[in-house]
C-alpha positions as CSV (number, residue, x, y, z in Angstrom):
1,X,-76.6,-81.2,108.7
2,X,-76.2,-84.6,110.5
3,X,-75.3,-87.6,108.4
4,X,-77.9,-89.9,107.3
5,X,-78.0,-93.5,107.5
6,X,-78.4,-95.6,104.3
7,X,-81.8,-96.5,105.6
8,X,-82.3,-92.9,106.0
9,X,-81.2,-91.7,102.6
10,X,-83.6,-94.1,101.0
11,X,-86.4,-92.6,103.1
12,X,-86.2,-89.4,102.8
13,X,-85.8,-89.6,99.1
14,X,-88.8,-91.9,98.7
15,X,-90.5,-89.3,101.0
16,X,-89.5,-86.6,98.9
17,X,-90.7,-88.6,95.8
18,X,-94.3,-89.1,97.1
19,X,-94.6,-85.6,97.7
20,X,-93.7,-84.3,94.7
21,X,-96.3,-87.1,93.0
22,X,-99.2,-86.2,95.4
23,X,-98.4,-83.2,97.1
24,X,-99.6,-84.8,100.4
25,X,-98.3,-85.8,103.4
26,X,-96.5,-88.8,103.3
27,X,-97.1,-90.9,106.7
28,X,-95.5,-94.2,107.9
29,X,-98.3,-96.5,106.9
30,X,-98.3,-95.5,102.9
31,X,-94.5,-95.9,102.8
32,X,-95.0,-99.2,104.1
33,X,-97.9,-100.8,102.2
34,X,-97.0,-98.6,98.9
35,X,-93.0,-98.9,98.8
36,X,-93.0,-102.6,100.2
37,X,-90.4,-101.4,102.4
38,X,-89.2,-104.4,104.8
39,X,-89.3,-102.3,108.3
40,X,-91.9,-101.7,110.3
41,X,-94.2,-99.0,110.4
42,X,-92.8,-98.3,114.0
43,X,-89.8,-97.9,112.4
44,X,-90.5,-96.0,109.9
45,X,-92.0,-93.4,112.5
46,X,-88.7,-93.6,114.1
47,X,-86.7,-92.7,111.4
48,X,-89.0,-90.4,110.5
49,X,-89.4,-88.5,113.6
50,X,-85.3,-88.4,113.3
51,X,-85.2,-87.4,109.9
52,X,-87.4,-83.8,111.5
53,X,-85.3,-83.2,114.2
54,X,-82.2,-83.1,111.8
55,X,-84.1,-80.8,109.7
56,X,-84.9,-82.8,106.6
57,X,-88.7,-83.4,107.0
58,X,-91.4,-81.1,108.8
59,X,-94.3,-81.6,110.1
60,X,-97.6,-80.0,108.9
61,X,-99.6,-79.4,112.5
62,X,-102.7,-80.7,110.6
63,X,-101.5,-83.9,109.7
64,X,-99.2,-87.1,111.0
65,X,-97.8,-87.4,107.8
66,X,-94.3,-85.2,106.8
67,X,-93.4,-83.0,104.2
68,X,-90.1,-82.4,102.9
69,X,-88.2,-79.2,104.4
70,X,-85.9,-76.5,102.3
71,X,-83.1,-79.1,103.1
72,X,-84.7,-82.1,102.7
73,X,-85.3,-80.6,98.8
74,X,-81.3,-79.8,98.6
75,X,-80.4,-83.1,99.9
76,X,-82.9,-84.4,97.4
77,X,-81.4,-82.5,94.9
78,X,-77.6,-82.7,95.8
79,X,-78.1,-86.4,95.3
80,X,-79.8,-86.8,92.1
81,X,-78.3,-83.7,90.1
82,X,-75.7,-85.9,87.6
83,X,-77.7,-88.9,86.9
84,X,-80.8,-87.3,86.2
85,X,-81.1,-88.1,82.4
86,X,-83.9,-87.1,79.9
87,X,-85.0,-90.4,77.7
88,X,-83.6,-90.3,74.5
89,X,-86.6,-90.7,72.4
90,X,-87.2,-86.8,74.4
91,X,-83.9,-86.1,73.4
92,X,-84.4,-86.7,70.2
93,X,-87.8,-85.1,70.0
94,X,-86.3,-81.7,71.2
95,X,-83.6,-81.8,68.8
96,X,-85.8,-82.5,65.7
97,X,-87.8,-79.6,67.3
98,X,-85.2,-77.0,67.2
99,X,-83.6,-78.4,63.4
100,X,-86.7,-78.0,61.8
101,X,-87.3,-74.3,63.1
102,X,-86.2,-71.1,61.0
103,X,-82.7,-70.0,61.7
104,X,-83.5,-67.1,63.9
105,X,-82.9,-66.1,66.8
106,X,-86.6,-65.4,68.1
107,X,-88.1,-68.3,66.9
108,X,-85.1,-70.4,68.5
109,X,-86.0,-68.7,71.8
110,X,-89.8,-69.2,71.5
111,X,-89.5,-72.7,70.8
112,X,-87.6,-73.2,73.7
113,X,-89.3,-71.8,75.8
114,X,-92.4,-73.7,75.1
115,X,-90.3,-77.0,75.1
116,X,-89.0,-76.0,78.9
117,X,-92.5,-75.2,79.9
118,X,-94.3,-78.4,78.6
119,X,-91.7,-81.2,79.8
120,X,-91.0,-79.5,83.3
121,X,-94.5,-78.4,83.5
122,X,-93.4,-75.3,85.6
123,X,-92.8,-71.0,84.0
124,X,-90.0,-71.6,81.6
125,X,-87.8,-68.3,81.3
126,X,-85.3,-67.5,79.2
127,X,-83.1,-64.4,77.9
128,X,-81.5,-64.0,74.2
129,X,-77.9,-63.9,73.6
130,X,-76.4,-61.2,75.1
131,X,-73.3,-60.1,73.0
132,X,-70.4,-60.0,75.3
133,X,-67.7,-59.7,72.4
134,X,-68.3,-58.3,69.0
135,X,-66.5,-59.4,65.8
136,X,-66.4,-58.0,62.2
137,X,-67.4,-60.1,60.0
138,X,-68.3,-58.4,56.9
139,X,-69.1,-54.8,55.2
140,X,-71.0,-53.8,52.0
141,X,-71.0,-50.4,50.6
142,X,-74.2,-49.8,48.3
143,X,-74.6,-46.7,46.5
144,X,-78.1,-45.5,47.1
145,X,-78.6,-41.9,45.4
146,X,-76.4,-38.6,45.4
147,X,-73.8,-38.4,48.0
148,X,-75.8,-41.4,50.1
149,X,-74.4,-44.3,51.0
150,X,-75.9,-47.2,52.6
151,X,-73.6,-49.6,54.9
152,X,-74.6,-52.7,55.6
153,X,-72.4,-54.2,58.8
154,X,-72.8,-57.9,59.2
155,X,-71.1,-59.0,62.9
156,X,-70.0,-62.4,64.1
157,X,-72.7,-63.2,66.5
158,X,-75.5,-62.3,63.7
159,X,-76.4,-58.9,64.9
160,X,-77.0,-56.6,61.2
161,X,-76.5,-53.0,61.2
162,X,-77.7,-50.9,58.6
163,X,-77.0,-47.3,58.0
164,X,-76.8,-44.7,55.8
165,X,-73.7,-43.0,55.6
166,X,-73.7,-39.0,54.3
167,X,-71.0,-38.5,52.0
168,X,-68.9,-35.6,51.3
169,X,-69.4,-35.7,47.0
170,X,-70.6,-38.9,44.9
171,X,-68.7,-41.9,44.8
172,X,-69.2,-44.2,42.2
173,X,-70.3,-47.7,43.0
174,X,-66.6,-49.4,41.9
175,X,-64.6,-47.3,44.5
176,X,-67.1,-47.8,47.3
177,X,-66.6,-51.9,46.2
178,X,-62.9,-51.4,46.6
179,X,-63.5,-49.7,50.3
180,X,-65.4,-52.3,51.0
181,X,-62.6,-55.3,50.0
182,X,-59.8,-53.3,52.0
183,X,-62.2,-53.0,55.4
184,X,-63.1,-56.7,55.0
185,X,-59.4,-57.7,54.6
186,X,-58.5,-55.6,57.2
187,X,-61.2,-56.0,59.7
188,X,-61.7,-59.5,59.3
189,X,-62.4,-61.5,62.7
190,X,-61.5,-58.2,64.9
191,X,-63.2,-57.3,68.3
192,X,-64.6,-54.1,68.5
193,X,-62.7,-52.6,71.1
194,X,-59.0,-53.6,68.3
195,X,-60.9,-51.9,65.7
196,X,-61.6,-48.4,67.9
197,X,-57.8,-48.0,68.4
198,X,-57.0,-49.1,64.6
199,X,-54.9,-46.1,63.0
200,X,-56.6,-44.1,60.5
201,X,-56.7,-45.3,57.1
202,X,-55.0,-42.5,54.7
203,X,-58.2,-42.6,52.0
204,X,-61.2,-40.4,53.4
205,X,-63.7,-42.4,52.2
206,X,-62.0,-45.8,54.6
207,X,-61.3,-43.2,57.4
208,X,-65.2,-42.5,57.0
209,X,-66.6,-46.3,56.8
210,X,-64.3,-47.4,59.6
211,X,-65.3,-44.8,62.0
212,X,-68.8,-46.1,61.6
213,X,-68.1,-49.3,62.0
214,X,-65.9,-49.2,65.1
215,X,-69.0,-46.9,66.2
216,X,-72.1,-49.4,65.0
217,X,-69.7,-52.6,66.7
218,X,-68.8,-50.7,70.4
219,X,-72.8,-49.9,70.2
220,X,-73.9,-53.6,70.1
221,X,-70.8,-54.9,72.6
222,X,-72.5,-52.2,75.3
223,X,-76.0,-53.5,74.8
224,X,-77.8,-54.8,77.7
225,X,-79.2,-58.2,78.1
226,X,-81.7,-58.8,75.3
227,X,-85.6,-59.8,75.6
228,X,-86.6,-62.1,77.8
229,X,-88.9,-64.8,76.7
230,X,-91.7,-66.6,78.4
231,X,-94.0,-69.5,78.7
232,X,-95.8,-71.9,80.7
233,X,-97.6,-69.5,83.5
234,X,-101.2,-71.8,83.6
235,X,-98.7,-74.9,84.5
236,X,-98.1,-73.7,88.3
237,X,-101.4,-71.9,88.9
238,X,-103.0,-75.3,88.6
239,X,-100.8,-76.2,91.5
240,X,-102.3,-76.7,94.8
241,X,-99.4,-74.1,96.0
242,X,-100.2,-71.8,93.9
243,X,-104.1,-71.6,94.3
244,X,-104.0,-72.0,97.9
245,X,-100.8,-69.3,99.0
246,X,-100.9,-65.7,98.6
247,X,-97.1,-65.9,99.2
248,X,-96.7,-68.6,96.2
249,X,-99.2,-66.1,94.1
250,X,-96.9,-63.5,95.0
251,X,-93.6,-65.2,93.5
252,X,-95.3,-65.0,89.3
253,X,-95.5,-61.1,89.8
254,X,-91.7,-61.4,88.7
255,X,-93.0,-61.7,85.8
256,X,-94.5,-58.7,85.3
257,X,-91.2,-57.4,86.3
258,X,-88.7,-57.5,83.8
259,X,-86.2,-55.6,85.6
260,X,-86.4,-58.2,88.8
261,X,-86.2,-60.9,86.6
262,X,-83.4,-59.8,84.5
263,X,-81.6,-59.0,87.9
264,X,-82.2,-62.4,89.7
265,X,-81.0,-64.1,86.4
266,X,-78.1,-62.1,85.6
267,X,-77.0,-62.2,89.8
268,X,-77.5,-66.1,89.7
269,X,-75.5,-66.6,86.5
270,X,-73.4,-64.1,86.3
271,X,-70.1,-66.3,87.9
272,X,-71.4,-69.3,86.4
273,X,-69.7,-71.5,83.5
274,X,-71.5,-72.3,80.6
275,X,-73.4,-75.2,80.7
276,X,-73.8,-74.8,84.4
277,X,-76.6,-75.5,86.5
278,X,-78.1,-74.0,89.3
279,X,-80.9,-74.9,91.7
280,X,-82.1,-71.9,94.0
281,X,-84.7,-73.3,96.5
282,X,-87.0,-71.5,98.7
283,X,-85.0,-68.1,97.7
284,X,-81.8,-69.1,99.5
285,X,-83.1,-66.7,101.3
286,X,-82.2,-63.8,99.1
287,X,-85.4,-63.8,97.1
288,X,-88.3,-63.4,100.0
289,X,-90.9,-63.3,97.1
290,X,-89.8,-67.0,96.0
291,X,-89.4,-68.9,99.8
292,X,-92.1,-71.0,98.1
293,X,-90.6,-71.8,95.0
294,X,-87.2,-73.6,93.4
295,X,-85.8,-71.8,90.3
296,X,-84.0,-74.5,88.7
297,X,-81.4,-72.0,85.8
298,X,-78.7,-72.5,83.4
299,X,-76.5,-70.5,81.4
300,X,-75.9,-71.1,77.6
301,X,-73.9,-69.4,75.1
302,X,-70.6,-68.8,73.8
303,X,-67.8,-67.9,77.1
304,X,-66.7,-64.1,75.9
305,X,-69.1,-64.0,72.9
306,X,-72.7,-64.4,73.6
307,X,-74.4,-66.2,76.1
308,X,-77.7,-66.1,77.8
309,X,-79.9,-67.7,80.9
310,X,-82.5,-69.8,80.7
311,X,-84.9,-71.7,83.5
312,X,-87.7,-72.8,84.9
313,X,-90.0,-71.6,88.0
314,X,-92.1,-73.8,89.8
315,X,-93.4,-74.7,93.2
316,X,-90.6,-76.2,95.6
317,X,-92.4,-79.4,94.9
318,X,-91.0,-79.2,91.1
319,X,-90.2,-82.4,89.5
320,X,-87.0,-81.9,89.7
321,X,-86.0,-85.3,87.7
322,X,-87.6,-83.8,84.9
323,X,-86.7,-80.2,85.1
324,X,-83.0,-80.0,85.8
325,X,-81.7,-82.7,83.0
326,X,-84.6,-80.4,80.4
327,X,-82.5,-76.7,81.1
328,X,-79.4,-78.9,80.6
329,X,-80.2,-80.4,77.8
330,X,-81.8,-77.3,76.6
331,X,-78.8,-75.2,77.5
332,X,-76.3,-77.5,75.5
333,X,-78.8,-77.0,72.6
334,X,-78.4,-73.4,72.2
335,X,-75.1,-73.3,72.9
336,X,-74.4,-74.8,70.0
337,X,-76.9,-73.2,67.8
338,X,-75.3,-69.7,69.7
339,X,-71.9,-71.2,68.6
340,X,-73.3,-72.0,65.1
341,X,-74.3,-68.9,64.2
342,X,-71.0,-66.5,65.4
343,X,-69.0,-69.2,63.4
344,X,-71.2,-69.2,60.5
345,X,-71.8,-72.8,60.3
């Protein structure tokens, strides 16, 4: 795109500004009397008339006023991205939120959810952990009745496995205690793909335990992306967007789709770092279902042990001073709960 003047720049983005505040057409005459801005409205109408033909604004062929364009939002966006900053006092608010919860997983995802959805005012979306790398972290053996034994397989990230284990002949309660203290030594802090290739331990009874554990660990590692969590849908259909387009409709059946939406997150984030932050607007032309829409997404987590997405949907008139430093913030949150809970802080 062509470069912009400074008077241009300031323009476009108080353009851009109005737009997302009224959701009308911004024309010459408002900027002036409203902004206070020291140039004519002739002016003005030049700039703005350049500001279209370079692709930034368009036209609506009902009114004289503009509307931003895909690229007018990406310029928008290019420019405020790192000093967009949530207040403290909301910082502060979201983190008393999340420190007063239970420490579990689902209610950590439920709450933020709701927290994404309420300050962005747009569909929050976010996926749980998904394990990446499994550690050991600890094994009990419990004798339950006869040759039944129940294993209990506590892993790093806080995933729980438990099973019960067919033995060959009773074993009393002290020897499967003294299994239990070798695996733990042995196992301690291993992935599960070290403990698949560990060498057979020469007592049956270990030989038996870790076999189910390498088998319980490698299961969890292969696991998918876990559920996906939800909130906020009644924000955007109040939206003039949304109640006026079929095609804006058309972009919350994704919803309903857990499959798409997996996809689209897991394709968007995939090559991301942690902590990273995307904006997708209009689609990027990938996404025909969402040319009316910005997806503004993050991914949190752990690098190589757990990490998840999480966004938020709206129209491409989003408040995106609001939305993009919330999923940051957000993000950094349950990063370090995620990180919390594999260390066992």
């Amino acid at each position: 795109m062509t470069h912009l003047t400074e008077r241009q720049k300031t323009l476009l983005m108080l353009i851009i500004r109005d737009y997302i505040d009224s959701a009308q057409p911004v024309g010459s005459k408002r900027l002036a009397e409203h902004y206070h801005i020291s140039l004519s409205s002739a002016t003005i109408r030049h700039e703005m008339a350049a500001l279209t033909e370079m692709g930034y604004l368009r036209q609506p062929h009902t009114s004289a006023g503009r509307v931003p364009s895909e690229e007018g939002y990406r310029y928008f966006v290019s420019e405020m991205m790192h000093s967009a900053e949530l207040p403290e006092t909301v910082q502060h608010t979201i983190s008393h939120q999340f420190y007063q919860s239970r420490p579990e997983l689902d209610q950590w995802m439920t709450l933020a959810a709701s927290i994404l959805a309420t300050q962005s005012q747009g569909v929050s979306v976010i996926t749980a952990p998904h394990v990446e790398m499994t550690k050991f972290k600890h094994v009990e053996l419990i004798s339950t009745q006869g040759r039944q034994v129940l294993m209990v397989l506590v892993m790093a990230g806080g995933e729980v496995s438990q099973q019960i284990l067919t033995l060959a002949e009773p074993v009393t309660q002290e020897r499967l205690s003294q299994a239990a203290t070798r695996l733990n030594g042995l196992l301690a802090g291993q992935a599960a793909q070290a403990i698949s290739t560990l060498t057979p331990r020469p007592d049956p009874l270990d030989q038996d335990i870790l076999l189910l554990i390498s088998q319980d660990m490698l299961r969890v590692s292969g696991k998918s992306s876990g559920e996906i969590y939800t909130d906020g849908l009644t924000n955007v259909l109040a939206e003039p967007e949304f109640a006026e387009s079929d095609d804006a409709r058309r972009a919350l059946k994704i919803f309903d789709e857990p499959a798409t939406l997996q996809d689209l997150l897991t394709r968007t984030t995939s090559n991301s770092n942690v902590g990273a932050l995307q904006v997708l607007i209009g689609g990027e032309g990938e996404y025909d279902d969402l040319r009316q829409c910005s997806l503004v997404i993050a991914r949190y987590g752990v690098p190589g042990m757990a990490t998840g997405s999480l966004g938020v949907l709206g129209p491409m008139r989003m408040s995106y001073s609001r939305t993009i430093p919330t999923v940051r913030f957000v993000a950094a949150l349950l990063s370090d709960l995620v990180n919390d809970t594999i260390s066992g802080e």
